[in-house]
PDB file with SEQRES, HELIX, SHEET and CRYST1 records, atoms N, CA, C and O in Angstrom:
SEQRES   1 A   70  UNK UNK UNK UNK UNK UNK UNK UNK UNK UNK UNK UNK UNK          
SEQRES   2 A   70  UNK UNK UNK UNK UNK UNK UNK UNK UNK UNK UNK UNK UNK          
SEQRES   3 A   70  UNK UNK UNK UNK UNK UNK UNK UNK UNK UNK UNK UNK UNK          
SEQRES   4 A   70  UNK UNK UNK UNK UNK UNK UNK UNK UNK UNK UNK UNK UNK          
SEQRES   5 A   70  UNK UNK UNK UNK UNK UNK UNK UNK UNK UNK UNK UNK UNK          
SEQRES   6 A   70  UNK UNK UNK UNK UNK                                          
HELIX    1 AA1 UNK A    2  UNK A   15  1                                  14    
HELIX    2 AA2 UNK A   28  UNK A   38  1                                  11    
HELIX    3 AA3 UNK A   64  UNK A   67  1                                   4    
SHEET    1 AA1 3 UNK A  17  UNK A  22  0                                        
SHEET    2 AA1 3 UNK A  55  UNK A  60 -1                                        
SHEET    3 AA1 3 UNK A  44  UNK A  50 -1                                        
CRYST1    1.000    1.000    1.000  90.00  90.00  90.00 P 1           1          
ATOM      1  N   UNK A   1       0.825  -1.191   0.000  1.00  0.00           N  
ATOM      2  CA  UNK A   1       0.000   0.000   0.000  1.00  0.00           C  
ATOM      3  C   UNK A   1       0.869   1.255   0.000  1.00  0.00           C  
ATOM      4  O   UNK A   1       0.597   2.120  -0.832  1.00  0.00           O  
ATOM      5  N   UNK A   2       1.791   1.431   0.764  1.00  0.00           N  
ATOM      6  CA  UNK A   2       2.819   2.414   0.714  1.00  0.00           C  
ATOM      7  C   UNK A   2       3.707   2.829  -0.462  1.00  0.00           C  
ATOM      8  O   UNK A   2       3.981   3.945  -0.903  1.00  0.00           O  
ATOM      9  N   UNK A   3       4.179   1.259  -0.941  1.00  0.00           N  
ATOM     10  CA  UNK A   3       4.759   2.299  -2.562  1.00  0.00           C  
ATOM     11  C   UNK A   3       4.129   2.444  -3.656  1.00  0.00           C  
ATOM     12  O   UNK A   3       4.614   2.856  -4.709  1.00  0.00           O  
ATOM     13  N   UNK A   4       2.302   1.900  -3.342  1.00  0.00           N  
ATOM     14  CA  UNK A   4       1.183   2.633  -4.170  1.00  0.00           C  
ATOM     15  C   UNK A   4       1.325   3.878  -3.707  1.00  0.00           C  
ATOM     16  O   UNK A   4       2.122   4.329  -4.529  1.00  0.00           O  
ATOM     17  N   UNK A   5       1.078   4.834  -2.879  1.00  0.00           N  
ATOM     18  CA  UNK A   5       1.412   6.073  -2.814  1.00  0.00           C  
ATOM     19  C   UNK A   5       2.427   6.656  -3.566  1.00  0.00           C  
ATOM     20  O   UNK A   5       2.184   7.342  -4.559  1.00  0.00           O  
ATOM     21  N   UNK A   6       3.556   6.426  -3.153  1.00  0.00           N  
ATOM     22  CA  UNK A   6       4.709   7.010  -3.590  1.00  0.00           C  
ATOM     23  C   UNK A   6       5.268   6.966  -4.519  1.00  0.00           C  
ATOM     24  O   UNK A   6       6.311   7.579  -4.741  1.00  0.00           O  
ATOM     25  N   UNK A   7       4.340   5.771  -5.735  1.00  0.00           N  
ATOM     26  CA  UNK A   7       4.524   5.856  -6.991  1.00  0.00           C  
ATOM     27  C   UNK A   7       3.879   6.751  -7.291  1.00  0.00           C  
ATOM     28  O   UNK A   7       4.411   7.727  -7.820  1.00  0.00           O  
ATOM     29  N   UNK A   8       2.341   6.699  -7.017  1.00  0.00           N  
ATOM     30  CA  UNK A   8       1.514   7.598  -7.036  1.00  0.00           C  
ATOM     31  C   UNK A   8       2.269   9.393  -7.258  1.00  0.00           C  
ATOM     32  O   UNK A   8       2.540  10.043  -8.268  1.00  0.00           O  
ATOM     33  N   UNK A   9       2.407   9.710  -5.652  1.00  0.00           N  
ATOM     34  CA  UNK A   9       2.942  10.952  -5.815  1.00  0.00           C  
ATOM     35  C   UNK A   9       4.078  11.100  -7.084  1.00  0.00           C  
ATOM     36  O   UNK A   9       3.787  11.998  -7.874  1.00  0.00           O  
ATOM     37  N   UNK A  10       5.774  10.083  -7.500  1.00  0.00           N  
ATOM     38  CA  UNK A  10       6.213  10.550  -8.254  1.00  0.00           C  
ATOM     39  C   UNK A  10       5.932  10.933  -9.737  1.00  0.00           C  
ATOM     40  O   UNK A  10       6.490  11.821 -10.382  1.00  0.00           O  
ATOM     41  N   UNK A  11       4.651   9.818 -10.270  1.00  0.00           N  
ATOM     42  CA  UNK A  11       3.894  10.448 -10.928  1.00  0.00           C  
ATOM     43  C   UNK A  11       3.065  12.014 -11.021  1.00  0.00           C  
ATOM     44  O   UNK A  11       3.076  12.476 -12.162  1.00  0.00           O  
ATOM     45  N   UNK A  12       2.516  12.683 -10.208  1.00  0.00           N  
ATOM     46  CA  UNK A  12       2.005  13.851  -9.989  1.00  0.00           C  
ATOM     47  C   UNK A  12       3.678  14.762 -10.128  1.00  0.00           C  
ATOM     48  O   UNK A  12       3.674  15.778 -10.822  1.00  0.00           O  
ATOM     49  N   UNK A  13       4.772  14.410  -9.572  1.00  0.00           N  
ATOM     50  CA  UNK A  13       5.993  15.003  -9.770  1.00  0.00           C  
ATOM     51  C   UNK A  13       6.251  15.642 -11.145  1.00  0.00           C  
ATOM     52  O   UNK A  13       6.333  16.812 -11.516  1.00  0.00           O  
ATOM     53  N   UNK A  14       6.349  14.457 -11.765  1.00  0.00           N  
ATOM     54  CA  UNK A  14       6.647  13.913 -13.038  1.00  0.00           C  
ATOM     55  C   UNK A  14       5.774  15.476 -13.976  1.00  0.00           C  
ATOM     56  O   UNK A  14       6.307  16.461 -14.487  1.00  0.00           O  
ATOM     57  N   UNK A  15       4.586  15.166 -13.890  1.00  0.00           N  
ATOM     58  CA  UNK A  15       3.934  16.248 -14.456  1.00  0.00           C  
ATOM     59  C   UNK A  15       3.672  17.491 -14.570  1.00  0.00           C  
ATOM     60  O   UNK A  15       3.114  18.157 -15.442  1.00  0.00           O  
ATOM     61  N   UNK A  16       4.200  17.753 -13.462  1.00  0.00           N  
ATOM     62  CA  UNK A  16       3.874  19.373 -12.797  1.00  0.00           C  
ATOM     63  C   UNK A  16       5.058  20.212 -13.929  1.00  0.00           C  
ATOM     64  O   UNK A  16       6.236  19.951 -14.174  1.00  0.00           O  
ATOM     65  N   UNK A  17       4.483  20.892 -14.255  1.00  0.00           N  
ATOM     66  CA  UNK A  17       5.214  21.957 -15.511  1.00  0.00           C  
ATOM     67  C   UNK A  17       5.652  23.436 -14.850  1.00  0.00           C  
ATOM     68  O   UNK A  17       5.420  23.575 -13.649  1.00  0.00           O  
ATOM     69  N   UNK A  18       6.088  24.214 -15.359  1.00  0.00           N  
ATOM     70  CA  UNK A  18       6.045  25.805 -15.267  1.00  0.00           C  
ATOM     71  C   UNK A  18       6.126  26.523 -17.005  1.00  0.00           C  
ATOM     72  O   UNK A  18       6.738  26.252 -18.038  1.00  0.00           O  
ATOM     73  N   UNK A  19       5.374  27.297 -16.672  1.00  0.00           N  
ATOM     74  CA  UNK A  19       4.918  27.915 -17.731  1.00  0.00           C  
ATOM     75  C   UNK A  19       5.067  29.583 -17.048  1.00  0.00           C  
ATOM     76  O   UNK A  19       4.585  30.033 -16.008  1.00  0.00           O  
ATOM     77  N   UNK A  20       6.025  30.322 -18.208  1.00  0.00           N  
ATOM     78  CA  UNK A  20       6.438  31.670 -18.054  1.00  0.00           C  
ATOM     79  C   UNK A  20       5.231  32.279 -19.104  1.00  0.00           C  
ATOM     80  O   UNK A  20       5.106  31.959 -20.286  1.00  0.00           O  
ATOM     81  N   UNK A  21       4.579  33.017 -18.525  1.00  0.00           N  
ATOM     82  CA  UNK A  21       3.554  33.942 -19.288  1.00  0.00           C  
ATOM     83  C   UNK A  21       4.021  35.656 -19.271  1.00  0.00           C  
ATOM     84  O   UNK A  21       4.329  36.121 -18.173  1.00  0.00           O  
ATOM     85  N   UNK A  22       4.069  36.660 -20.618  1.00  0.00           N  
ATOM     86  CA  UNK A  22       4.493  37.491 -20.707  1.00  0.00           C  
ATOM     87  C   UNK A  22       2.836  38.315 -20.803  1.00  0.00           C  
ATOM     88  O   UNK A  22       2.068  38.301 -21.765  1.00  0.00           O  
ATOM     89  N   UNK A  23       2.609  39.125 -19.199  1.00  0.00           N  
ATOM     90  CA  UNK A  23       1.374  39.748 -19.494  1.00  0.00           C  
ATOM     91  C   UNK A  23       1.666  41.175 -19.524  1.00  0.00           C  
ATOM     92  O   UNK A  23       2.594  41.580 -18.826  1.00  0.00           O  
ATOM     93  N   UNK A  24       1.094  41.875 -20.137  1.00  0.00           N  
ATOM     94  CA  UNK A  24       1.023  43.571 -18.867  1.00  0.00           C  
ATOM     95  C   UNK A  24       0.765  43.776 -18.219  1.00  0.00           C  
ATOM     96  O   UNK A  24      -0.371  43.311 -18.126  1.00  0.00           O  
ATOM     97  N   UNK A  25       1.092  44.471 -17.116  1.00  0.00           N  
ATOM     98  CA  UNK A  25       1.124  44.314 -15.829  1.00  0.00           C  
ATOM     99  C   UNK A  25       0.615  46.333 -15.137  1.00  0.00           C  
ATOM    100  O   UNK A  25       1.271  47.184 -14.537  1.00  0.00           O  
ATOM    101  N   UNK A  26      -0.318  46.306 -15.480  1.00  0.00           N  
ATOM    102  CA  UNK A  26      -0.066  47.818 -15.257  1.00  0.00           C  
ATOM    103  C   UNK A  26      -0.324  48.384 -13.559  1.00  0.00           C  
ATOM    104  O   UNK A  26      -0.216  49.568 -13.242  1.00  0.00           O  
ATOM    105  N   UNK A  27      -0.653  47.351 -12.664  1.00  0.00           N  
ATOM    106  CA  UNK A  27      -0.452  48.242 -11.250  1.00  0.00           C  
ATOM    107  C   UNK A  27      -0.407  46.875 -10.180  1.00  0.00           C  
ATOM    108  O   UNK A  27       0.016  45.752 -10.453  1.00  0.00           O  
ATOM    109  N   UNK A  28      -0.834  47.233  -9.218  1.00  0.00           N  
ATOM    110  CA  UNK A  28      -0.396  46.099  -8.053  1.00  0.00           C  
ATOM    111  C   UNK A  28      -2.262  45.773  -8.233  1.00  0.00           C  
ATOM    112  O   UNK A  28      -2.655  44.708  -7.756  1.00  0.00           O  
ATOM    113  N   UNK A  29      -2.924  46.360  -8.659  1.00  0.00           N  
ATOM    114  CA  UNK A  29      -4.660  46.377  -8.386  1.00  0.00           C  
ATOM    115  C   UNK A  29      -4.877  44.799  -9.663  1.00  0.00           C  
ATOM    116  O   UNK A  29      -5.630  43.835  -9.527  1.00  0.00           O  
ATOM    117  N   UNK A  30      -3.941  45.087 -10.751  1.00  0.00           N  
ATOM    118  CA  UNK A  30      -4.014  44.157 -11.691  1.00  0.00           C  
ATOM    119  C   UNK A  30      -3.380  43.043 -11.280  1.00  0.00           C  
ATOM    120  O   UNK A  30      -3.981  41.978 -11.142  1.00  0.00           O  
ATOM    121  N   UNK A  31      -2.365  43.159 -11.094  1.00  0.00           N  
ATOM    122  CA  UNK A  31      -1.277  41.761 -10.371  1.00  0.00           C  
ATOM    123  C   UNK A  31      -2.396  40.914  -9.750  1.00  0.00           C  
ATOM    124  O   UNK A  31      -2.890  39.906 -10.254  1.00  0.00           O  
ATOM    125  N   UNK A  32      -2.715  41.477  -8.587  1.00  0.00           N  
ATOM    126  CA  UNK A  32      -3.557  40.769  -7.234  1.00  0.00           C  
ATOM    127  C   UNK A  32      -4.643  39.975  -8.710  1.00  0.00           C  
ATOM    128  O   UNK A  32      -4.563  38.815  -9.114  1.00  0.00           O  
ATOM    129  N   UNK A  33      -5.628  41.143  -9.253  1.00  0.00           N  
ATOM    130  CA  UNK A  33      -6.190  40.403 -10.037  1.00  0.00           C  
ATOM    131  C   UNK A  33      -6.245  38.630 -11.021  1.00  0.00           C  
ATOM    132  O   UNK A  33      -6.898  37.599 -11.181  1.00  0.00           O  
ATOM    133  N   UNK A  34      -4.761  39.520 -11.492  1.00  0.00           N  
ATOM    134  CA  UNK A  34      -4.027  37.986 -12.177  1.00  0.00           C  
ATOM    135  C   UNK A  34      -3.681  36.998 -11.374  1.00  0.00           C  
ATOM    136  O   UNK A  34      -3.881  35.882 -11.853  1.00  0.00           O  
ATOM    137  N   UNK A  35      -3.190  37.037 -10.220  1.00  0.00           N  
ATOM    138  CA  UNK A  35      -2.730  35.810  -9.119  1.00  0.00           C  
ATOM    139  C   UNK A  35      -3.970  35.294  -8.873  1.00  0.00           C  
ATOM    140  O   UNK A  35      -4.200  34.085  -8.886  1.00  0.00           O  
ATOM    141  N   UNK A  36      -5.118  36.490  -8.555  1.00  0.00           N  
ATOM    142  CA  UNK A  36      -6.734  35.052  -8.282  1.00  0.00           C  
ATOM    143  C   UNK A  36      -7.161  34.796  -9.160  1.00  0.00           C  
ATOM    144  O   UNK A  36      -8.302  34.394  -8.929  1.00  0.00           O  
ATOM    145  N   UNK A  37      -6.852  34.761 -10.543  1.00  0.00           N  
ATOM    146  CA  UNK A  37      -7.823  34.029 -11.509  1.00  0.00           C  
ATOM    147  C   UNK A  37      -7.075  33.092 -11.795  1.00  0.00           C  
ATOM    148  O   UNK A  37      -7.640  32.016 -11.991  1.00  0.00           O  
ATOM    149  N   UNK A  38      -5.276  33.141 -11.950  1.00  0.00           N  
ATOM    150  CA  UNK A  38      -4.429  31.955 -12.131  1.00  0.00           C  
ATOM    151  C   UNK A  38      -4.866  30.597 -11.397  1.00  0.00           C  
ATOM    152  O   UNK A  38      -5.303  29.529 -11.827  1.00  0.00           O  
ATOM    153  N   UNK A  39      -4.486  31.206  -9.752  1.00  0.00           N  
ATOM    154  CA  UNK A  39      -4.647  30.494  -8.991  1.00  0.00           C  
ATOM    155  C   UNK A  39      -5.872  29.416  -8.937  1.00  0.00           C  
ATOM    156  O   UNK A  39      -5.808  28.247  -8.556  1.00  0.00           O  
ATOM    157  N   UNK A  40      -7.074  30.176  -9.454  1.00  0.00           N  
ATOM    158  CA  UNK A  40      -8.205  29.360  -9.318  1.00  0.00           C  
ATOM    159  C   UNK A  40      -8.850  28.460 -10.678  1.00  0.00           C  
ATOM    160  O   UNK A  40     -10.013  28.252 -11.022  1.00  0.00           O  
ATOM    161  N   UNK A  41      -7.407  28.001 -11.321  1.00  0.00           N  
ATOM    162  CA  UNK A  41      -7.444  27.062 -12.467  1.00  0.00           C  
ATOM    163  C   UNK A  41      -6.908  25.667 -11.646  1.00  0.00           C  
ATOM    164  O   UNK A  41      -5.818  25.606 -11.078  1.00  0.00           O  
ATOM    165  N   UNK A  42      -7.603  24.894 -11.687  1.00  0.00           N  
ATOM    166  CA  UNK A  42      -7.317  23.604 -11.104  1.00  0.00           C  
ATOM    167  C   UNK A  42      -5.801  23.468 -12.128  1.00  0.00           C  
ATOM    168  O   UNK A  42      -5.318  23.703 -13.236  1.00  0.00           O  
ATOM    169  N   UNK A  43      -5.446  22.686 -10.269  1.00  0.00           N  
ATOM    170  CA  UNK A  43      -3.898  21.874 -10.850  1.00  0.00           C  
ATOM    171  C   UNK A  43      -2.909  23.377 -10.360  1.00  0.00           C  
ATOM    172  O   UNK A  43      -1.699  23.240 -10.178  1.00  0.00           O  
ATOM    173  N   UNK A  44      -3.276  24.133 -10.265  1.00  0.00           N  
ATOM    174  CA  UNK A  44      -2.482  25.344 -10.028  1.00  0.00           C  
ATOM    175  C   UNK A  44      -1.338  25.394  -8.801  1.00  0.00           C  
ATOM    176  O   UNK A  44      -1.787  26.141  -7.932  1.00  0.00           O  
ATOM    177  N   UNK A  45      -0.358  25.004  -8.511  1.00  0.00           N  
ATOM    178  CA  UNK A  45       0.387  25.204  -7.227  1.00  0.00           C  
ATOM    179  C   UNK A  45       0.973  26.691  -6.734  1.00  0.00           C  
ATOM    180  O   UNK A  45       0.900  27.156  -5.596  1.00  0.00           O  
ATOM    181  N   UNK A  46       1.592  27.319  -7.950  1.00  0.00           N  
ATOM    182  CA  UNK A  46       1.860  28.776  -7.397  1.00  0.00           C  
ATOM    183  C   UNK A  46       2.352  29.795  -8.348  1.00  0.00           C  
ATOM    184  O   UNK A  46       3.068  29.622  -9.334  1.00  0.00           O  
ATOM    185  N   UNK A  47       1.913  30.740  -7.945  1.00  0.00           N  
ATOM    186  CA  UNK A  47       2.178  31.748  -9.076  1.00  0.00           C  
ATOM    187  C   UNK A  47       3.025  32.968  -9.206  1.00  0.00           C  
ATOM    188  O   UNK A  47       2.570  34.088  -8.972  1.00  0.00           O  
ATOM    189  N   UNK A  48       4.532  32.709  -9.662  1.00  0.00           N  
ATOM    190  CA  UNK A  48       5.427  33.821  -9.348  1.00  0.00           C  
ATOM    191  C   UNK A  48       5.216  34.877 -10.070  1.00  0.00           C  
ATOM    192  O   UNK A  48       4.931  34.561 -11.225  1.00  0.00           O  
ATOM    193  N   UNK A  49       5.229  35.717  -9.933  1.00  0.00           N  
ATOM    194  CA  UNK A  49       4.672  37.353 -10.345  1.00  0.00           C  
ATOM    195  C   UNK A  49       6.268  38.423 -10.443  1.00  0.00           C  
ATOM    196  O   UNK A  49       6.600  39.043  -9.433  1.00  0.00           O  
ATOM    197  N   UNK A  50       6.842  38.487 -11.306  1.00  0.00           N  
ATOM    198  CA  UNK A  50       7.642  39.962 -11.627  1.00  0.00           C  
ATOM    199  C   UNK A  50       7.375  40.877 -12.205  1.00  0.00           C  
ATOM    200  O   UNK A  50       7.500  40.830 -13.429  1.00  0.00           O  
ATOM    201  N   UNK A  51       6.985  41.864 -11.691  1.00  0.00           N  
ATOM    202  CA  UNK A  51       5.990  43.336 -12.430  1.00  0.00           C  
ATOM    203  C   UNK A  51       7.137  43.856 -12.883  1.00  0.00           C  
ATOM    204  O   UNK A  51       6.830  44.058 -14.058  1.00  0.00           O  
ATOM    205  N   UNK A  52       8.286  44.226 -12.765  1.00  0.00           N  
ATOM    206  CA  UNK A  52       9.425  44.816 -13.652  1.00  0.00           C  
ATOM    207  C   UNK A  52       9.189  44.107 -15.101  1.00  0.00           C  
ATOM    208  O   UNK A  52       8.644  44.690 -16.038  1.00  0.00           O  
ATOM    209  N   UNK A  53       9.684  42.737 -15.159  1.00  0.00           N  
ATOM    210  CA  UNK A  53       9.886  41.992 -16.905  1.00  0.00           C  
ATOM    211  C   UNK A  53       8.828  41.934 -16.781  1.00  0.00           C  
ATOM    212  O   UNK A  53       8.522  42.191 -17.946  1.00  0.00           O  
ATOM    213  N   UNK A  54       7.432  41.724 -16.032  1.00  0.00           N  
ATOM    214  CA  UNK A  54       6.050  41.507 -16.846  1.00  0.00           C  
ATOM    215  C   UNK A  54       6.047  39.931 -16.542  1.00  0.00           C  
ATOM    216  O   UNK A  54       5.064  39.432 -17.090  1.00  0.00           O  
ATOM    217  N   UNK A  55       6.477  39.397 -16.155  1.00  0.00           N  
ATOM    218  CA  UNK A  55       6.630  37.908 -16.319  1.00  0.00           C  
ATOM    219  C   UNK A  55       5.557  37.464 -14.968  1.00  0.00           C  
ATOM    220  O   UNK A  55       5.183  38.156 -14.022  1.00  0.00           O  
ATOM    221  N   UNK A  56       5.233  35.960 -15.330  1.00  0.00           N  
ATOM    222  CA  UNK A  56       4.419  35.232 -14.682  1.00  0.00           C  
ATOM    223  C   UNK A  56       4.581  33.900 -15.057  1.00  0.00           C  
ATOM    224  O   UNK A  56       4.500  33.428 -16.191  1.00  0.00           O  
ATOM    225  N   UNK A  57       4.856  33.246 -13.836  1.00  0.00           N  
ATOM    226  CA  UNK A  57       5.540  31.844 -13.493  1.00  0.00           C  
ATOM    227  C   UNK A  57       4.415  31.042 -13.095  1.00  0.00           C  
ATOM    228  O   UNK A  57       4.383  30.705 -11.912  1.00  0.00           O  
ATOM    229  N   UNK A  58       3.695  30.756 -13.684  1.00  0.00           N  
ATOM    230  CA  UNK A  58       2.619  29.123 -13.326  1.00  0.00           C  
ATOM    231  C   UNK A  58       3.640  28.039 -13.195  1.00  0.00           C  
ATOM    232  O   UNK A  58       4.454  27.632 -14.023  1.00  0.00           O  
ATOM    233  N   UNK A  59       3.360  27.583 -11.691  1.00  0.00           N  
ATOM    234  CA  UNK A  59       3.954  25.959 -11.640  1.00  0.00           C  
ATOM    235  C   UNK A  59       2.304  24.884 -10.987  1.00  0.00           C  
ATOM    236  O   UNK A  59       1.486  24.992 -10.074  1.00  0.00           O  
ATOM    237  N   UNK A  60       2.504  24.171 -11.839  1.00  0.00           N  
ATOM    238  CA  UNK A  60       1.423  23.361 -11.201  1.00  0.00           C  
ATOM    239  C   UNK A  60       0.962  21.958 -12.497  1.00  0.00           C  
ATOM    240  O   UNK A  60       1.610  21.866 -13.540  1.00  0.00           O  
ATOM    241  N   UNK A  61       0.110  21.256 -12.266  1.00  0.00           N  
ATOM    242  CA  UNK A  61      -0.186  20.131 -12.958  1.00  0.00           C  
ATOM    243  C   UNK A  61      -1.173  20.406 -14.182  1.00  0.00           C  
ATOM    244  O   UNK A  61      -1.710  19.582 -14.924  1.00  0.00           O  
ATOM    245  N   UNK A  62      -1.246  21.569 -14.182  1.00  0.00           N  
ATOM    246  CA  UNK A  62      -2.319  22.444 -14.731  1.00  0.00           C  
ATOM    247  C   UNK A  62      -2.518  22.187 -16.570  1.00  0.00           C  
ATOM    248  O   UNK A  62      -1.553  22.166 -17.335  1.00  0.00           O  
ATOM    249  N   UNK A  63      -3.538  22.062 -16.879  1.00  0.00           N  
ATOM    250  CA  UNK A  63      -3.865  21.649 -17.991  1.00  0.00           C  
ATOM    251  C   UNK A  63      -2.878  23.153 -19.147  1.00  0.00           C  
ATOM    252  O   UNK A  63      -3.329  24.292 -19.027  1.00  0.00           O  
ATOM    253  N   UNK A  64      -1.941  22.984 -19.887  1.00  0.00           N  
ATOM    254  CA  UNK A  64      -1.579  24.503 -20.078  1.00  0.00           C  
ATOM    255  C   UNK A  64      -2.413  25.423 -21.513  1.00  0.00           C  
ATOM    256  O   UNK A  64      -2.232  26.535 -22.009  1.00  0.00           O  
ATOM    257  N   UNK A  65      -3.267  24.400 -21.769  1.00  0.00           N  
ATOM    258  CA  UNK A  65      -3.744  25.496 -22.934  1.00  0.00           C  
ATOM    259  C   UNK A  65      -5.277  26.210 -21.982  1.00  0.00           C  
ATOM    260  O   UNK A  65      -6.152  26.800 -22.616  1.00  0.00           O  
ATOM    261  N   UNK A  66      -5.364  26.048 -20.611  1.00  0.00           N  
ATOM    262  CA  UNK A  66      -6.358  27.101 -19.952  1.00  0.00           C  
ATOM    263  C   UNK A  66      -5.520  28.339 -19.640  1.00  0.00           C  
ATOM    264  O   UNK A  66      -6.106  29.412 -19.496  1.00  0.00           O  
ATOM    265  N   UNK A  67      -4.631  28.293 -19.564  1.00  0.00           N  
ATOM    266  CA  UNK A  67      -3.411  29.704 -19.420  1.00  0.00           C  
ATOM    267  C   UNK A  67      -3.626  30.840 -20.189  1.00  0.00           C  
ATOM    268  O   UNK A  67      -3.530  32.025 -19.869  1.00  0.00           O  
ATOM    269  N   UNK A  68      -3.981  30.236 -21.431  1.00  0.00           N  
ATOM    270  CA  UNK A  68      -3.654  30.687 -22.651  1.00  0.00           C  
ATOM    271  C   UNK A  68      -4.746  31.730 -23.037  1.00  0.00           C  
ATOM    272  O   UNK A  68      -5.767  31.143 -22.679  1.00  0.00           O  
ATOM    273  N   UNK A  69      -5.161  32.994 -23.583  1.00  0.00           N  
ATOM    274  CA  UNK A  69      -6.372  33.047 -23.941  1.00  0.00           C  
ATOM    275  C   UNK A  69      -7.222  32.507 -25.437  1.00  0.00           C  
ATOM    276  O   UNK A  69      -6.723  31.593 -26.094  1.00  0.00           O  
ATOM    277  N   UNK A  70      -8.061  32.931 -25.722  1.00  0.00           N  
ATOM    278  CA  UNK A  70      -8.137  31.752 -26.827  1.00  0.00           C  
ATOM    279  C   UNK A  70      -8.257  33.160 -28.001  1.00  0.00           C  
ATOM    280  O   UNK A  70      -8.355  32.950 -29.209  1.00  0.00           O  
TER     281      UNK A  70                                                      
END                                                                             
């Protein structure tokens, strides 16, 4: 039963991606914005935010074409 788990988990390992997204970023009112709608895409683990380059770091198991807009 135990290294059913822990296969388990290295699988979920295995998958978890990061995906760098280049948004505009125009104040801290927008940021906050973008971190709760990221966040609340299943599979989501965390979302690094640099408002200087504009950049945004999704790490999570997350399906990646919901990132995306269409």
């Amino acid at each position: 039963m135990k290294s059913q788990i822990g296969e388990k988990r290295k699988n979920e390992l295995a998958d978890e991606t990061t995906v760098v997204l280049k948004i505009r970023l125009h104040c801290d009112g927008c940021i906050q914005n973008i971190r709760k709608l990221i966040l609340k895409i299943k599979g989501v683990d965390s979302v690094n935010i640099e408002a200087a380059k504009e950049l945004v770091a999704v790490t999570g198991t997350m399906d990646v074409k919901e990132l995306a807009p269409n």
